[in-house]
C-alpha positions in Angstrom: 18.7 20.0 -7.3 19.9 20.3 -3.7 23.6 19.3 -4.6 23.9 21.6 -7.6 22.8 24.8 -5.6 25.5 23.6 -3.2 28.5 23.2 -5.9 26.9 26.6 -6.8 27.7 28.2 -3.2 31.2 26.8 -3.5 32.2 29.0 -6.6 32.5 32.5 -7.3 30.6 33.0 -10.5 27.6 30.7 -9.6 26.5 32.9 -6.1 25.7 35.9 -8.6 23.6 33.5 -10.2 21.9 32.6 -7.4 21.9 36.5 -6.2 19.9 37.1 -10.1 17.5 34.3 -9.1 16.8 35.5 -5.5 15.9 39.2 -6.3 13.8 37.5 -9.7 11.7 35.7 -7.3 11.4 38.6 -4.8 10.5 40.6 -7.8 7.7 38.9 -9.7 5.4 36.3 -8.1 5.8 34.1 -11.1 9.3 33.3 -10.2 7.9 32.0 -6.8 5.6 29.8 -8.4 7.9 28.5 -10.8 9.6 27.4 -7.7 7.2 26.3 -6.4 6.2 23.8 -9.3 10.0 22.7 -9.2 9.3 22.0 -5.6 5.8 19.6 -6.2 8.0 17.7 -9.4 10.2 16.9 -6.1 7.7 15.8 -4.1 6.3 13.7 -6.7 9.5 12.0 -7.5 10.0 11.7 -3.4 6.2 9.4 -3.5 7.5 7.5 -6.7 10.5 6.5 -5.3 9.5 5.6 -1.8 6.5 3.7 -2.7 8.8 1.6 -5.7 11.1 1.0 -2.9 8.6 0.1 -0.1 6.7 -2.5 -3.3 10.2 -4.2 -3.1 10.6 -4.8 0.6 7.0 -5.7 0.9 7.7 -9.1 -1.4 10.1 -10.0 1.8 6.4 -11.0 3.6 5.0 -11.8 0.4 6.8 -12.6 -2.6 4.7 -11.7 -5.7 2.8 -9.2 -4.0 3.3 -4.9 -3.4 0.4 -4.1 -1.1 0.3 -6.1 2.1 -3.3 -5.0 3.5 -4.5 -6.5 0.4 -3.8 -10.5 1.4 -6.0 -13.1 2.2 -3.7 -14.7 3.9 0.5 -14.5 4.8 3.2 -17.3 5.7 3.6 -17.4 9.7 7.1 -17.3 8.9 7.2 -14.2 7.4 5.3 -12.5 9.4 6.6 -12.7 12.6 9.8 -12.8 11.2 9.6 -10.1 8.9 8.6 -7.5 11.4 10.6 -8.4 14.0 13.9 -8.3 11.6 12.9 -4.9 10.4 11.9 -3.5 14.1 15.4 -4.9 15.0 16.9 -3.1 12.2 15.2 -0.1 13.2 16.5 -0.2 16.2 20.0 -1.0 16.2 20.1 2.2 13.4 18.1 4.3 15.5 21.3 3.6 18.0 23.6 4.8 15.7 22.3 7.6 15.7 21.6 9.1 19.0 25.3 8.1 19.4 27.0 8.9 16.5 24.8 12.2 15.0 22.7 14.5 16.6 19.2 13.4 14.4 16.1 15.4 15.7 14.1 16.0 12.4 11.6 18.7 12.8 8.0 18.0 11.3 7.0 20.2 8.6 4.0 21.9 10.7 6.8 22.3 13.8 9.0 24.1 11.1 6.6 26.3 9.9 5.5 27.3 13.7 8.2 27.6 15.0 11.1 27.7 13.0 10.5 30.3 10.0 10.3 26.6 7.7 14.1 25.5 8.6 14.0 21.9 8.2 17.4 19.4 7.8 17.2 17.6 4.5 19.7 15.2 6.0 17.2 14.5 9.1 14.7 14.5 6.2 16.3 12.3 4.2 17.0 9.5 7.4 13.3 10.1 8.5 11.8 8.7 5.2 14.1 5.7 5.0 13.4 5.1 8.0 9.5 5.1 7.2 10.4 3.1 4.4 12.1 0.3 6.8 9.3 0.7 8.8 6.1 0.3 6.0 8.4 -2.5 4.3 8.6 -4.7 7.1 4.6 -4.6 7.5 4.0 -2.8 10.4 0.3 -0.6 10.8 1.9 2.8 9.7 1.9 4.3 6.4 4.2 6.1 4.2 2.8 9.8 4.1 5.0 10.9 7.2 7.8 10.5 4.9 6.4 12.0 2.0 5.6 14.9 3.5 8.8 15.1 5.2 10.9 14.9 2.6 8.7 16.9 -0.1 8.3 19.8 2.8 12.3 19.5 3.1 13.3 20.0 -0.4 11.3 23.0 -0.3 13.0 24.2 2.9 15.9 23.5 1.6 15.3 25.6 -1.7 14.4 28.8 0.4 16.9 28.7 2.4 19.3 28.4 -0.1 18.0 31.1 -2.1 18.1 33.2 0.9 13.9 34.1 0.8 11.4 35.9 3.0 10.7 34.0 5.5 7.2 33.5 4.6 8.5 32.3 1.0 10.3 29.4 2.7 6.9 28.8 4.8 5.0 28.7 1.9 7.5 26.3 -0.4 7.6 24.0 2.6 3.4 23.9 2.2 4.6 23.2 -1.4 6.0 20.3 -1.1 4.1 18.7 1.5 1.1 19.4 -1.3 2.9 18.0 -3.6 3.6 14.7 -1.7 0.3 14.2 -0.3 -1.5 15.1 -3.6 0.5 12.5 -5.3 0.2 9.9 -2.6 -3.9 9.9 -2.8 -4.2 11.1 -7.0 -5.8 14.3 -5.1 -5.1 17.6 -6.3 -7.2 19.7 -4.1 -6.9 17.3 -0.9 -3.0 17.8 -1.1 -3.6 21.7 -1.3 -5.7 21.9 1.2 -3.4 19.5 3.3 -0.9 22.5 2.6 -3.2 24.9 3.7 -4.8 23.4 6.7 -1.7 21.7 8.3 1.1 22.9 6.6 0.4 26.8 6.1 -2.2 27.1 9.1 -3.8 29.2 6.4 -5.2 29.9 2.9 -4.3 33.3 1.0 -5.5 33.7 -2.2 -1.9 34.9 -3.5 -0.9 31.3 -2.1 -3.4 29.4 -3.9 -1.2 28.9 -6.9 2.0 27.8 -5.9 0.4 25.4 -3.8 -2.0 23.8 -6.1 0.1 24.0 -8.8 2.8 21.8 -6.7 0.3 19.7 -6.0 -0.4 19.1 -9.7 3.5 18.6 -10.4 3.6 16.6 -8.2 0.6 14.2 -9.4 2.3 14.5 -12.7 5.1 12.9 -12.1 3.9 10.0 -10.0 1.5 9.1 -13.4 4.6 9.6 -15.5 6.1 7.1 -13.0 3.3 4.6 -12.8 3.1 4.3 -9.3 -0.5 5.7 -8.5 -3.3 3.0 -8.2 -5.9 3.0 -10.6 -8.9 5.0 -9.7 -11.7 3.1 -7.0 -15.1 3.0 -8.3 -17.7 3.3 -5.2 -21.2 3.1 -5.1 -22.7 6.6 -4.1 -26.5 6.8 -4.1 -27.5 9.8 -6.8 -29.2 12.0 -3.5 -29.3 12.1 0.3 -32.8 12.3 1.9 -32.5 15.0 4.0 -33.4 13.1 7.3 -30.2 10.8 6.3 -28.3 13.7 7.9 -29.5 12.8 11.2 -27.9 9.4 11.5 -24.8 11.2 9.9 -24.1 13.8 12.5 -24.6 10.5 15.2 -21.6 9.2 12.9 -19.7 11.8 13.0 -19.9 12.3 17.1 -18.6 8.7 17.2 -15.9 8.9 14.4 -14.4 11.7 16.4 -14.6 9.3 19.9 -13.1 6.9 17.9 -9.8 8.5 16.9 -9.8 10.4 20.7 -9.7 6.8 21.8 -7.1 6.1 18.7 -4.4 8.8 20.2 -5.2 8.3 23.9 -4.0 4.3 23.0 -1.1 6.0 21.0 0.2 7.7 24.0 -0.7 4.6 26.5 1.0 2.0 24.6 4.0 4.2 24.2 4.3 4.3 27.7 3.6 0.9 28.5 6.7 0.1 25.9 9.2 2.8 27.7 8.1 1.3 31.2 9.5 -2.5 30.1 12.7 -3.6 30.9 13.9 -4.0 27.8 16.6 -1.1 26.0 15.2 1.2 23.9 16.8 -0.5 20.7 15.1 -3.8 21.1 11.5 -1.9 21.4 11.3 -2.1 17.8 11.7 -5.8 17.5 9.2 -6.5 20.0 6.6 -4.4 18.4 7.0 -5.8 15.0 6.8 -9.4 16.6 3.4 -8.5 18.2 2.4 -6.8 14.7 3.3 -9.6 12.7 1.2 -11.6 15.3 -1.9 -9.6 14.9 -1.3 -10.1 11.2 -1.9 -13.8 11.8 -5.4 -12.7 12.7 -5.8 -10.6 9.7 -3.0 -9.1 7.2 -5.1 -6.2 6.8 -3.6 -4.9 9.7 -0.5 -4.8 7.3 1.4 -1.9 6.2 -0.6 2.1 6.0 -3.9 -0.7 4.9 -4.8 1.6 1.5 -5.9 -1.9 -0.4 -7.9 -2.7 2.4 -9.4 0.3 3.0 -10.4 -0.1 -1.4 -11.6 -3.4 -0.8 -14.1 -1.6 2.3 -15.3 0.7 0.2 -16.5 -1.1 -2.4 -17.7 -4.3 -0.5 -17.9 -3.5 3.7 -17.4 -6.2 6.0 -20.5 -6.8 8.2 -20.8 -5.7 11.6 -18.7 -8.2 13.9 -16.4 -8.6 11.5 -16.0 -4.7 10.9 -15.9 -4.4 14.5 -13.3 -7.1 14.7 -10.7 -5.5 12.2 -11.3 -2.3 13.4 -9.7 -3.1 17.1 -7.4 -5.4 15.1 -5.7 -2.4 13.1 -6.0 0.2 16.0 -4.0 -1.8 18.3 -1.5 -2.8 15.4 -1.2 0.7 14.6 -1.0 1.6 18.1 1.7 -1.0 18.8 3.6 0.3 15.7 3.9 4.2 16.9 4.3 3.0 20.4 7.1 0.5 20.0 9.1 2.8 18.0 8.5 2.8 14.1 8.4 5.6 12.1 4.9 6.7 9.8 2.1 8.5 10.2 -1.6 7.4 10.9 -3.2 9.4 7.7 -3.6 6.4 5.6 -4.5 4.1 8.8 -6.8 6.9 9.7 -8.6 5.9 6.6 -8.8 2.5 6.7 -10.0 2.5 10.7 -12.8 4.9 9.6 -14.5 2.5 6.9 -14.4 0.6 9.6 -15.9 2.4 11.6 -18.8 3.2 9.0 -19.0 -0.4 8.7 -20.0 -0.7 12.5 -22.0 2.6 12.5 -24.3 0.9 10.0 -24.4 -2.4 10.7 -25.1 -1.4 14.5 -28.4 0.7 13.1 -29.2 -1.3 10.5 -32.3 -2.2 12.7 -33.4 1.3 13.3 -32.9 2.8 9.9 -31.5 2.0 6.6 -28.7 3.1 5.6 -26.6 2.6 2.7 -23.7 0.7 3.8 -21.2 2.9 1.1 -22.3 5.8 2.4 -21.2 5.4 6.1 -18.1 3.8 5.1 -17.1 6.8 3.5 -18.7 9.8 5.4 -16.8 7.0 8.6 -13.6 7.5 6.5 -13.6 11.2 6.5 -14.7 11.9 9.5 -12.2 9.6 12.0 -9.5 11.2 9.3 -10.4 14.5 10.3 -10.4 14.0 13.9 -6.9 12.3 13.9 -5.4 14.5 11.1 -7.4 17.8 11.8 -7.9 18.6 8.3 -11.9 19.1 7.4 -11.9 20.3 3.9 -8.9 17.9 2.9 -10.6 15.1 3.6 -14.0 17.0 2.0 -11.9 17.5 -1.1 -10.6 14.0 -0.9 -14.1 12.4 -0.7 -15.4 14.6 -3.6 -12.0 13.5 -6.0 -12.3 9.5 -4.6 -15.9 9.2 -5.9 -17.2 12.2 -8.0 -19.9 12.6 -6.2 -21.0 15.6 -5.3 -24.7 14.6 -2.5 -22.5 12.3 -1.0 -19.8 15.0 -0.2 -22.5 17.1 1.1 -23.1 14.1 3.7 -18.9 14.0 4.3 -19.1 17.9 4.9 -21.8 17.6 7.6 -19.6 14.8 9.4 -16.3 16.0 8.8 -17.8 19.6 10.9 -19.3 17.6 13.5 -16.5 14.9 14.2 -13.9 17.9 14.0 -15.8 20.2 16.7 -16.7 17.3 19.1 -12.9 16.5 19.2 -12.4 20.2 19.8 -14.5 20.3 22.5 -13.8 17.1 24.3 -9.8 16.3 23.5 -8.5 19.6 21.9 -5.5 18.3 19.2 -5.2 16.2 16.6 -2.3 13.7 16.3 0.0 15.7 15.4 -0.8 18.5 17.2 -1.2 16.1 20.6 2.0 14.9 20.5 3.7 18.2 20.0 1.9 18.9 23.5 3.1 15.9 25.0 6.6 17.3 24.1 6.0 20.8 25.8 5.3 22.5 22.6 2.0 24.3 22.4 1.2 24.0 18.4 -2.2 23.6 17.2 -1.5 24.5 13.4 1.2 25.6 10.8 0.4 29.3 11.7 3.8 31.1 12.4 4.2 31.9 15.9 7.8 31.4 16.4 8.7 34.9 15.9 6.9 35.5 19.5 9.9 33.1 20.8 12.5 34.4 19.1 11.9 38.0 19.8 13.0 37.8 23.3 13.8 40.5 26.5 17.2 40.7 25.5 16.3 42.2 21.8 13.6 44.3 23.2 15.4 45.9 26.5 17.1 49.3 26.8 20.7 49.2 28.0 20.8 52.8 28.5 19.6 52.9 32.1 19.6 55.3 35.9 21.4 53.0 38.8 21.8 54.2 41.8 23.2 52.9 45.1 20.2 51.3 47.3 21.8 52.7 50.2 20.6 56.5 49.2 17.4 58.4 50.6 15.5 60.6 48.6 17.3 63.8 49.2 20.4 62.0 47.5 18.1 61.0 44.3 16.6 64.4 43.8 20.0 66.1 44.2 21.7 63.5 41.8 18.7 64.1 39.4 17.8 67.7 39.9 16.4 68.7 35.9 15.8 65.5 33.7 15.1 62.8 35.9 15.0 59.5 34.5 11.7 57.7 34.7 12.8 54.8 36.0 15.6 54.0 38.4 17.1 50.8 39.2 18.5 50.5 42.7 22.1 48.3 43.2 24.4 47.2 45.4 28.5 47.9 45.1 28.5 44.9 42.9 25.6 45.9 40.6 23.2 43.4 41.9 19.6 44.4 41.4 17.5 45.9 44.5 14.6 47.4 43.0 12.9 49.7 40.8 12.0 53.2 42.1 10.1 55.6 39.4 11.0 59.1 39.9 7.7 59.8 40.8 7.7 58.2 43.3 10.5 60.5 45.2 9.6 63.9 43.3 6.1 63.3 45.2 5.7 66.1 48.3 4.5 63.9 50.4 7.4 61.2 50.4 9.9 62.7 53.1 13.3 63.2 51.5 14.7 60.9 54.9 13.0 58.3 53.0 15.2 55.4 51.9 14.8 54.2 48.4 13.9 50.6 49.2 11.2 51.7 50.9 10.1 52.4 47.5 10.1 49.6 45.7 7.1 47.7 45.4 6.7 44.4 47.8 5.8 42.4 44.3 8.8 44.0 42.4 10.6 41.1 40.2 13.3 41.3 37.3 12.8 39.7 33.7 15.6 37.6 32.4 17.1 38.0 29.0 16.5 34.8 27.4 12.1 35.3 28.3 10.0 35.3 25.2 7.4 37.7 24.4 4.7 36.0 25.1 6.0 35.6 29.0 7.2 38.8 29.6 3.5 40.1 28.3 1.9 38.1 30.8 4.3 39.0 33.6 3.1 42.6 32.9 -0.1 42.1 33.0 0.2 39.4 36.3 2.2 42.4 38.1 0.4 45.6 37.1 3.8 47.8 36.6 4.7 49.7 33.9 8.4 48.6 33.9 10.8 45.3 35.0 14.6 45.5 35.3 16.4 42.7 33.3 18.8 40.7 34.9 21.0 37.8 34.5 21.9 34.5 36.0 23.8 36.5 39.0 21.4 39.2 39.2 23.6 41.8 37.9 21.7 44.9 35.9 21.5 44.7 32.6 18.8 46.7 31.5 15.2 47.8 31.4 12.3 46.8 29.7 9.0 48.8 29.6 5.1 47.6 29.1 4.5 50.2 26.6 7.5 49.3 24.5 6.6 45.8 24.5 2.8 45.9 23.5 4.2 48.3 20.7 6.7 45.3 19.6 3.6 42.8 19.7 1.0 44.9 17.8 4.1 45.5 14.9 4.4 41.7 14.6 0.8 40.9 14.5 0.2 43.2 11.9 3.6 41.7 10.3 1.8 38.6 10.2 -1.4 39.3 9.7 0.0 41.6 5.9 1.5 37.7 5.6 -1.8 35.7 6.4 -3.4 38.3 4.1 -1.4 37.9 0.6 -0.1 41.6 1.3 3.7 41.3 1.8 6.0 43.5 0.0 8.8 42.6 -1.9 12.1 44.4 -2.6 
């Protein structure tokens, strides 16, 4: 699709093609979900072909075999080999690259944020074989980072090439991340509401069909494929006893502790791997070698871990030994992020949180009983939900795994409680925490990177008063004797910034006209810079008190003036931009 629409750009017949399409979608609504189906049949074929690829490298560590978590045992060979090889691999490409290319792919809820939904389908494209090297080799990640990658990136890539709004290409990138996630799980409403949640930041009504009906495509294709698993059959109890709910809430304070404990080991281990003395190339290696021990233990700390997480939830490991895998796969998964791979902890959330049920009920099994299924997947949703941050995808998820509807009732109740205690006590989830480690203040999908790019420069008036800071007041009111300027910036001979003055200032009767300007200027007086967002010149307006700041550059020469009134204006147009967006009410030309 992609490389047709660019042989289409290269001619001169073709662009008035793709002018017809653009104004059709901008026209009519159904255009934009047409593309937005196209998008989730691309998404789907992105999960098809990834997961036939990663089945193949997988019979490296076990020949005769596609899912890894499943074994009951693996060669010692192959697994410390295996990893290591791959980690190596990684690696040495991962070199390449920061030498050769400049490869920084942009995560699909980074794009949205902050980028209007630009994402690099090349970067895409390298990201998901590189989760592909990463889940074949066996290490504790899974593949949905690359799904949603790539799925979000052909959708980028589709808006962008059509030239759409800029909340069209938001809202195709939510596509195909729908599409890819509702094709990984066989979960039409989970991958919709994984749009909406994490994707989007949001859920419009006018955006409900393009996004589910990617996520159907993109189901479609994967069971045209044959590459989704059969469906799991769990054993649900037919009603929850209303003081159930009690033991359930205690589950799902400690699901959410859990995956706080989950990210803070993330971010440790990383460090612990950048402070060894080994090049950042061989990191890899050395975390698939300590993976592929850990698998000696237990190969369910294999691969993303979706067959054992089945195997959980319909037959739960008792209490020590629940306890036992659960610190297995959390360090494993750890090690994996830490040491360098590439995947993403949705599908090793799920695992770790039957788990975790296990050892919730097998911990109060002498206090109160309580079904064993049932914690293992209210545990599941909830420590999903604290290290994904999406409460009604996994709510959805639970209701399509087993059908039934008292025990999602039970997964609702955690999911709220395990989402607000990590609110309240860590503040992000994984994603969202190491966008903050990078500097970047993200907590969802919702589009604030208009406040960044609508900077001093674009907002300040270049038409300005200067006058020489050497001047009393007599000179200003005889230089300014009818319309005097509001605001005058005082300079040197060079045009170097001394100070703001407002004319009322020196029209006042009380202010001698002996008076030099400087005295003035207020003692607090600063200049903005051109390149300040939005966001920082509001709060150095509000910090300072003063209607007006001079903008200057590097050398401190003039350049213009920007006013609190003017800027609050700007602020209140774009919020109401975006909340017309938010709301379904855009107009289309």
């Amino acid at each position: 699709m992609t490389g047709l629409l660019d042989h289409m750009r290269t001619h001169n017949t073709p662009p008035r093609f793709l002018a017809a399409l653009r104004a059709l979608v901008r026209k009519d609504t159904l255009w934009l979900i047409a593309l937005a189906a196209l998008v989730g049949v691309l998404a789907g074929g992105v999960v098809s072909l990834m997961t036939a690829t990663t089945f193949l490298t997988h019979h490296l560590l076990s020949p005769g075999s596609g899912r890894l978590s499943g074994l009951s045992h693996v060669s010692p060979v192959r697994a410390l080999l295996v990893p290591t090889a791959g980690g190596l691999l990684l690696g040495l490409t991962s070199l390449y690259l920061a030498r050769k290319t400049r490869f920084r792919p942009i995560d699909p809820i980074e794009a949205n944020a902050l980028h209007g939904g630009r994402m690099s389908l090349r970067d895409s494209l390298i990201l998901a074989g590189q989760t592909i090297l990463s889940n074949g080799c066996g290490v504790s990640l899974g593949l949905e980072a690359g799904f949603s990658q790539l799925g979000a990136a052909f959708g980028s890539r589709i808006g962008r090439q059509l030239r759409m709004h800029r909340a069209d290409v938001r809202l195709l990138v939510g596509c195909g991340a729908a599409g890819a996630i509702g094709a990984a799980f066989d979960a039409p409403l989970a991958g919709a509401f994984y749009a909406f949640e994490l994707i989007i930041g949001s859920y419009t009504f006018t955006a409900l069909a393009p996004v589910a009906l990617a996520a159907i495509c993109g189901i479609g294709v994967v069971h045209l494929t044959d590459t989704v698993l059969p469906p799991i059959l769990v054993a649900t109890p037919q009603n929850i006893p209303l003081m159930v709910y009690f033991p359930i809430i205690l589950l799902g304070i400690f699901a959410g502790l859990v995956g706080i404990m989950l990210m803070r080991g993330v971010t440790l281990t990383e460090h612990t791997f950048q402070r060894l003395p080994l090049p950042v190339w061989l990191r890899p290696a050395l975390g698939g070698l300590l993976v592929g021990g850990l698998a000696l233990l237990s190969p369910s700390v294999l691969s993303s871990g979706h067959m054992a997480m089945r195997a959980g939830l319909i037959s739960s490991p008792p209490l020590m030994l629940a306890l036992g895998l659960l610190g297995l796969k959390a360090l494993a998964s750890a090690i994996s992020i830490g040491s360098g791979f590439r995947g993403g902890l949705f599908f090793a959330s799920l695992y770790l949180g039957v788990l975790t049920g296990a050892v919730f009920a097998g911990a109060l099994a002498p206090l109160a009983v309580l079904p064993v299924s049932v914690c293992a997947i209210v545990g599941m949703c909830a420590l999903a939900v604290a290290v994904i941050g999406g409460p009604m995808t996994m709510i959805f998820l639970a209701l399509e795994t087993t059908g039934s509807l008292p025990l999602t009732g039970a997964v609702v109740v955690s999911a709220i409680v395990s989402s607000m205690t990590v609110r309240r006590t860590f503040g992000y989830s994984f994603a969202t925490w190491r966008f903050h480690l990078r500097g970047e203040n993200i907590r969802s999908g919702v589009d604030v990177g208009w406040m960044r790019t609508l900077t001093v420069e674009r907002m300040m008036r270049t038409e300005i008063a200067t006058f020489p800071e050497t001047e009393t007041v007599q000179a200003a009111r005889t230089a300014f004797p009818h319309q005097t300027p509001r605001y005058i910036l005082l300079c040197d001979a060079q045009n170097h910034y001394k100070g703001l003055v407002e004319s009322v200032l020196f029209h006042a009767s009380r202010v001698p006209e002996t008076t030099p300007l400087t005295e003035l200027v207020a003692a607090d007086d600063v200049a903005l810079t051109p390149a300040l967002s939005l966001s920082t010149a509001i709060d150095t307006f509000e910090r300072l008190a003063r209607p007006a700041l001079a903008v200057v550059d590097a050398d401190n020469h003039i350049l213009g003036l920007l006013s609190e009134r003017y800027v609050l204006r700007r602020y209140a147009e774009e919020l109401e931009r975006t909340r017309r967006e938010l709301a379904g009410e855009k107009y289309r030309v």
